[in-house]
N, C-alpha and C positions, 0 to 999 in steps of 0.2 A: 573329436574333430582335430585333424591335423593341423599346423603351423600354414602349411599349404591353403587350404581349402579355408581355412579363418581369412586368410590375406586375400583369397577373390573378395572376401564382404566388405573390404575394405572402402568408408568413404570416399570418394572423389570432389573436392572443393570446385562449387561453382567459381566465374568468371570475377575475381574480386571488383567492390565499388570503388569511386575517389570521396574523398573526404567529404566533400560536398554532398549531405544528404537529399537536397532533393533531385538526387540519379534515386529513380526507381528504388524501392528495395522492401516492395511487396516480393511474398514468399513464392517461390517457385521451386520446381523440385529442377537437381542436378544433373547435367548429361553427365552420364557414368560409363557412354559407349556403350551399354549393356541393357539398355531398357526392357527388353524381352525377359531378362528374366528376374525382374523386379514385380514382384506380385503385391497389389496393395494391400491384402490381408497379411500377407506375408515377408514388411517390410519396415524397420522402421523408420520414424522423422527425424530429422537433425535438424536444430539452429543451433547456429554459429555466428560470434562474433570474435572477433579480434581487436586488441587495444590500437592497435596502429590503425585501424577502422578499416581494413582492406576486406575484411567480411562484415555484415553488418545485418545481422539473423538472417543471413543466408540460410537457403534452403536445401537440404540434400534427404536422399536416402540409403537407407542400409539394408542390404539382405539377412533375412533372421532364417535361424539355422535352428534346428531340435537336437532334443540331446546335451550328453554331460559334456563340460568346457573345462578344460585343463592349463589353459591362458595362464599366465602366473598375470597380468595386466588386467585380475578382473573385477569389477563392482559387483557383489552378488547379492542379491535383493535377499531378503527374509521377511517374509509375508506374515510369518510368526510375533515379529516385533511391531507392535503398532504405537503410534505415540498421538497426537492430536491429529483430528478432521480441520479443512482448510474450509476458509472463507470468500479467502479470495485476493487480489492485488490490484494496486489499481492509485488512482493521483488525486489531488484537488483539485477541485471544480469551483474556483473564483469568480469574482465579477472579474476581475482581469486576464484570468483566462478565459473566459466568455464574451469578454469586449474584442479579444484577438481574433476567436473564433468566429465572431458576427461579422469583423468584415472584411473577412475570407469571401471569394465568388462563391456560393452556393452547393454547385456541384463539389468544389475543389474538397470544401469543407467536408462535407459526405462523405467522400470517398477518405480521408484522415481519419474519422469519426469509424468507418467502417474499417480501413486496417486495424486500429487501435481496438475496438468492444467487438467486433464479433466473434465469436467463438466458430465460426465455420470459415470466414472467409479473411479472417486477420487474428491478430493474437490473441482476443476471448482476455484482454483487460474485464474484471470482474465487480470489483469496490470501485467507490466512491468518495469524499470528505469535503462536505459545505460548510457553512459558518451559520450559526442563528444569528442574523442581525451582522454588522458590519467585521472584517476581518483585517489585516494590514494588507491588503491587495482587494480592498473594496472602492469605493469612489469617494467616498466619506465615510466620517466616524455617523455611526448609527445604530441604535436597537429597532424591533419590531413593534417596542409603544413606550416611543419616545417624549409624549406628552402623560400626564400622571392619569392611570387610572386602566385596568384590563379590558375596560369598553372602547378603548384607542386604539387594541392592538391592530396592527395593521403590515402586511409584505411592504418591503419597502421598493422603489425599483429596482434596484439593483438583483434585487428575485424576480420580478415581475418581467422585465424585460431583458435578462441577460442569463441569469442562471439556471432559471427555470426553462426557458426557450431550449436551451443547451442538453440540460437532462433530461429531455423530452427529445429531441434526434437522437440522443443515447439509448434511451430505454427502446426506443423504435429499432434501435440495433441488435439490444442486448438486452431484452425485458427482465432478465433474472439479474440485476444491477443490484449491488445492496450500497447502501447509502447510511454513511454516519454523520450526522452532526453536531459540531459544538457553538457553544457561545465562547465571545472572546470579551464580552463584558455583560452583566446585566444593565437593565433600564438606569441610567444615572439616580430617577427618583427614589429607587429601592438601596442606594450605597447610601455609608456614614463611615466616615473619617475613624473612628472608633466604637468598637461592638457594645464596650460599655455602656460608653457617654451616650453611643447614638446618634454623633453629631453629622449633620449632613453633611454628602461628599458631593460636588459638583464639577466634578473631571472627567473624563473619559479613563485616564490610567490610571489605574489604581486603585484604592478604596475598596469597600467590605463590603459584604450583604451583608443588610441589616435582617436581624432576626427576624423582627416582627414582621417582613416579606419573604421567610419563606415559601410560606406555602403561594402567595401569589404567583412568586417565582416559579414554584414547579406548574401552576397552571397555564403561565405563560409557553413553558414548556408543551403544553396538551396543546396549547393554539397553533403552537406551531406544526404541529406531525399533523394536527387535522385541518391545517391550513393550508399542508402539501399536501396530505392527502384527497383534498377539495381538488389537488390540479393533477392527480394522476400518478402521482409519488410519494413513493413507499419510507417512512425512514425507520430502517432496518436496526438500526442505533444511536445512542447521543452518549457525549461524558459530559459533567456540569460542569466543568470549567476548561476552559483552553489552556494549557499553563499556569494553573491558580498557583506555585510559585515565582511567578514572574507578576511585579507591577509595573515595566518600563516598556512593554509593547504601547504602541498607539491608541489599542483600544484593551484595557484590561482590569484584572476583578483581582484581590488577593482571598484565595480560601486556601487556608491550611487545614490540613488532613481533620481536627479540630472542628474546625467550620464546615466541610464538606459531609463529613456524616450526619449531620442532622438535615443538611437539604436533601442528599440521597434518599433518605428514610421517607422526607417528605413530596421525592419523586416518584418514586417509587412508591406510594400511596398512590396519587394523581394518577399515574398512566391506570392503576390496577382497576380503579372506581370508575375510568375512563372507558375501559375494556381497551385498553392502548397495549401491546407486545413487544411493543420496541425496548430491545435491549439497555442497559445499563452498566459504560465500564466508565470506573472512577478510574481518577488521577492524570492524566492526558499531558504531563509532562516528562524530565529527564532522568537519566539513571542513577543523578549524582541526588537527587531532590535539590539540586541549585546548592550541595553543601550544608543547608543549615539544617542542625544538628538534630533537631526535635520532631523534623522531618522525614526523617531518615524510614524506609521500609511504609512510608504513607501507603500505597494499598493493603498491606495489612493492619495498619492500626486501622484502617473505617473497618473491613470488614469482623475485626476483633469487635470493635465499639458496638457496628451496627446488630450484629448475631444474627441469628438466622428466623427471630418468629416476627417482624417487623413484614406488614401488610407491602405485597409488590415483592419479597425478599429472592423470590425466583427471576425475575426480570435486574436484578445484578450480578451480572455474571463473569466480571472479571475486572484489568484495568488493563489501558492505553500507555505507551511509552515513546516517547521521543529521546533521539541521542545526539542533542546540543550539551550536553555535559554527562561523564561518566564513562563507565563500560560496559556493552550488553551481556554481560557477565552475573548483570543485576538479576536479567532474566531467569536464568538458572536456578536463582538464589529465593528468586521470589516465588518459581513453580514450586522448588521444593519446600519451602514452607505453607503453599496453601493450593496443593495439586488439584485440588475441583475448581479452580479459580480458572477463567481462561486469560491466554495475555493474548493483546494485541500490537504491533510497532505502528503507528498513527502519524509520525512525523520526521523526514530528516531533509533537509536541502542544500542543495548543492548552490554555488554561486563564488564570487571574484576570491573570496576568503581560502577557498579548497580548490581553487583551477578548476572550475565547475565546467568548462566547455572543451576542456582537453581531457579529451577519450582515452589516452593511452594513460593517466594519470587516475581517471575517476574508475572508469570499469573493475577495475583488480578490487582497487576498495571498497566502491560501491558496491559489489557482487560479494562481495567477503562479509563485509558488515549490515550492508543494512537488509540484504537479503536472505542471503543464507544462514550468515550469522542472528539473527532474529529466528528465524524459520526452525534452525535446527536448535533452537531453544526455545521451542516453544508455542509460539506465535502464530494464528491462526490465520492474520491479515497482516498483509504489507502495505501502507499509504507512505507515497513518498509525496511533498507539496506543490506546486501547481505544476499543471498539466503545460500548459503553455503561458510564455510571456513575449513581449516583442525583442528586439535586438536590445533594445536602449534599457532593458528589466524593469519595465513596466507595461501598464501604467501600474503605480503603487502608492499608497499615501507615507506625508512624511509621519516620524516617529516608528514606523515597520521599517523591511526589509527594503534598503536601497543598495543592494548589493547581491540579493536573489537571484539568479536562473529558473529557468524553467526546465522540464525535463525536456519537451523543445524549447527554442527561439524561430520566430517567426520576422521577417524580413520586414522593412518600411511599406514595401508595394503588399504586404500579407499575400505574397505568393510564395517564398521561398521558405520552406521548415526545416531546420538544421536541427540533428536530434543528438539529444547529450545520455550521458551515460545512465541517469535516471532512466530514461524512456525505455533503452535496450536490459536494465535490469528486473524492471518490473517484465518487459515483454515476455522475455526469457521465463519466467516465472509463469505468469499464468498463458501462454501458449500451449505449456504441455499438461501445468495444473488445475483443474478443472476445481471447481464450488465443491465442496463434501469430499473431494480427494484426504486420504489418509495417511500421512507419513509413516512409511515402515523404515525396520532396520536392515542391516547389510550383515552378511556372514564374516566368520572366523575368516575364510583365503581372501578377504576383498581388499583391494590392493592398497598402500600405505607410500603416500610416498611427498616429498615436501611440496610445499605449494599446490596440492592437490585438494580441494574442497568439495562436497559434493550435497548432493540432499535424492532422498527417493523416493516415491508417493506409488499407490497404489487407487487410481480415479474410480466410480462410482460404476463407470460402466467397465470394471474390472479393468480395461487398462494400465499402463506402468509409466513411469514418467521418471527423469535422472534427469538432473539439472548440473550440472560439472564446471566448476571453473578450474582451471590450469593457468596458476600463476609466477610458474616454473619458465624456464628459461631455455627449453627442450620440447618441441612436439613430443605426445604420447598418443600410441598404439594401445587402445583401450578396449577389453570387452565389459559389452554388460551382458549380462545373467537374470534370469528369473527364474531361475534353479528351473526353466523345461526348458527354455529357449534364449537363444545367447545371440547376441550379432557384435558388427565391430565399430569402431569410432574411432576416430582424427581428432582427439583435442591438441590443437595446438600451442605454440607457445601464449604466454599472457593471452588469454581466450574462455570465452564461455561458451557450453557447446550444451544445451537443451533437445534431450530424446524424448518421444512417446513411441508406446508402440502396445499389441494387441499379443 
């Protein structure tokens, strides 16, 4: 294909938005002046964003062309290299993002709910992340049997009337939703100050499980997945602790790696005896393990400790990562020491600390790190934390996060949703990657060039998926490849530009 006839396939950028997201910015396809010979079998997708926000997953397409591509500007898929199946992307689902979204008008809401999870008529958001029992963007500190004894347990409202209500519009969107839950503390009756002594712990931060509640703890665990599953929802996974190196959250448990292997064992029993499926990834915190020393590489010392003939041993299938300390470099390090192991990225947030609601600052990074950089080490799932929060970063209880964003912010009147770089990097992600998509590799000519980052998936229903960001300081004239068929791309300067195509 000539220089010529690549340059007709060239993108044409729709009409840019203003800063102010709530201007429209459902997906529509581009006047390109040429619609007649855009065939939708024979066409790819484009979103695009830009950091200055002047695009904002706009929508365009591109003509695909057959035949070998001689571009030197090219991405070329290799169908040969495959590396992990995907799960999916997607935010937490709070009582305070749940309290934002109830008192939205009705339609308004829907119609948010349906850009964000469908997969036909908005960007096919995938994953999920609740709390078992109270979280730092709950209404209160609370477990699900907070009075002593497993015949108490009980939903608290904060499920009852906010979060469940919510993932139930969701799943009516997007029934194939998977959903992971953690706790961020156990029942206070089940803590002691000391695993020796055993002496009782009556706080909400901090403190042990005590040994001799294990196993109630893990059945507390069975109450819960059959307690949502009583209302229609599936939980697809849980980790046993939220940060069990951290005791200065509002509401929080300490289990080192130490402690954590012997509940695992005796969770993974529970769910097995249960006939329970729901997945099991240990460790749910940072890459640094918060520093201290003995910690260090905590998902493999459980999996070394636990071994592999321990009843339920198939339902632990990997660990959770957050990047409040460290480098995701951990990732790397960690698949190559235990490659049957899956990892997943479970947490990172944006807010006043990192200029959480300036786009031209978050998108380059957030798209570098928590996305791709995850992804392309590894990472089956991307959860970044709450979905929505109002202007003021809440509501939220004190001792959590009073300095939070949301991936949006919603306005006083809960009409106006102004969308932060969280939302457009997950969108980006799963609009073109579909659940069970496959990360492949790219060939020897695929182009190399600074600030250029990329990831490429091969979706379920054979489709192809290229996700690019361009952190370069230069528009690029780009082809992609699928070694039969080739079309062209506009990444522009600082920009993330998201292809599917057939």
């Amino acid at each position: 294909m000539n220089i010529l006839t690549v340059a007709m396939a060239m993108l044409v950028s729709a009409t840019a938005c203003g800063d102010d997201s709530s201007i429209d910015d459902t997906p529509r396809p581009a006047d390109n002046g040429n619609n007649s010979e855009i065939v939708a079998d024979n066409a790819a997708t484009i979103y695009t964003t830009t950091a200055d926000g002047s695009m904002r997953l706009e929508k365009s397409t591109s003509a695909i062309f057959s035949g070998n591509n001689m571009a030197p500007s090219t991405i070329l898929l290799d169908k040969s290299k495959t590396y992990q199946s995907m799960d999916g992307f997607g935010f937490a689902i709070t009582y305070s993002t749940c309290y934002n979204l109830l008192k939205m008008d009705a339609q308004e809401r829907a119609d948010f709910l349906r850009q964000t999870y469908s997969p036909s008529e908005g960007y096919g958001v995938s994953y999920a992340r609740i709390s078992i029992g109270c979280n730092d963007f709950s209404s209160t500190e609370y477990t699900l049997c907070d009075e002593k004894g497993l015949e108490n347990f009980r939903l608290y409202s904060d499920e009852t009337d906010y979060v469940i209500p919510i993932l139930k519009e969701i799943l009516a969107i997007n029934p194939d939703i998977k959903i992971i839950a953690a706790p961020w503390t156990c029942p206070k009756w089940m803590k002691v100050g000391d695993i020796e002594k055993k002496t009782a712990y009556d706080k909400w931060t901090g403190g042990r499980l005590n040994p001799d509640y294990r196993a109630d703890y893990a059945e507390y665990f069975v109450k819960f997945v059959k307690a949502m599953k009583a209302e229609g929802i599936n939980i697809y996974a849980v980790t046993p602790q939220n940060e069990p190196l951290n005791q200065a959250n509002c509401a929080s448990l300490y289990m080192p790696w130490q402690e954590e292997t012997p509940f695992v064992a005796e969770l993974a029993k529970a769910f097995k005896s249960n006939n329970i499926n729901t997945k099991i990834y240990v460790f749910d915190h940072n890459y640094n393990y918060d520093n201290i020393a003995d910690q260090n590489d905590y998902p493999l010392n459980v999996y070394n400790a636990l071994g592999d003939e321990f009843e339920g041993s198939e339902l632990v299938v990997g660990a959770a990562y957050h990047d409040y300390g460290g480098s995701n470099n951990e990732l790397s390090d960690i698949h190559s020491k235990a490659e049957d192991m899956e990892l997943i990225f479970s947490e990172s947030s944006i807010g006043t600390w990192n200029d959480g609601r300036n786009l031209s600052k978050r998108l380059m990074e957030d798209m570098r790190n928590v996305t791709l950089g995850t992804v392309n080490q590894w990472c089956k799932t991307v959860l970044v934390w709450n979905l929505m929060l109002d202007e003021n970063m809440g509501p939220n209880l004190d001792g959590g996060c009073q300095t939070c964003y949301g991936a949006v912010d919603i306005s006083a009147d809960y009409k106006t949703i102004t969308k932060n770089s969280h939302y457009y990097v997950i969108s980006h992600m799963s609009t073109v990657v579909r659940p069970d998509a496959v990360r492949i590799g790219t060939g020897e000519r695929t182009v190399s060039k600074n600030g250029l980052v990329y990831s490429v998936f091969q979706n379920a229903d054979g489709s192809f998926a290229a996700i690019v960001l361009n952190s370069g300081d230069e528009d690029l004239l780009l082809t992609i490849s699928d070694g039969e068929k080739h079309f062209n791309v506009t990444s522009p300067a600082q920009s993330v530009v998201s292809c599917n195509w057939k």
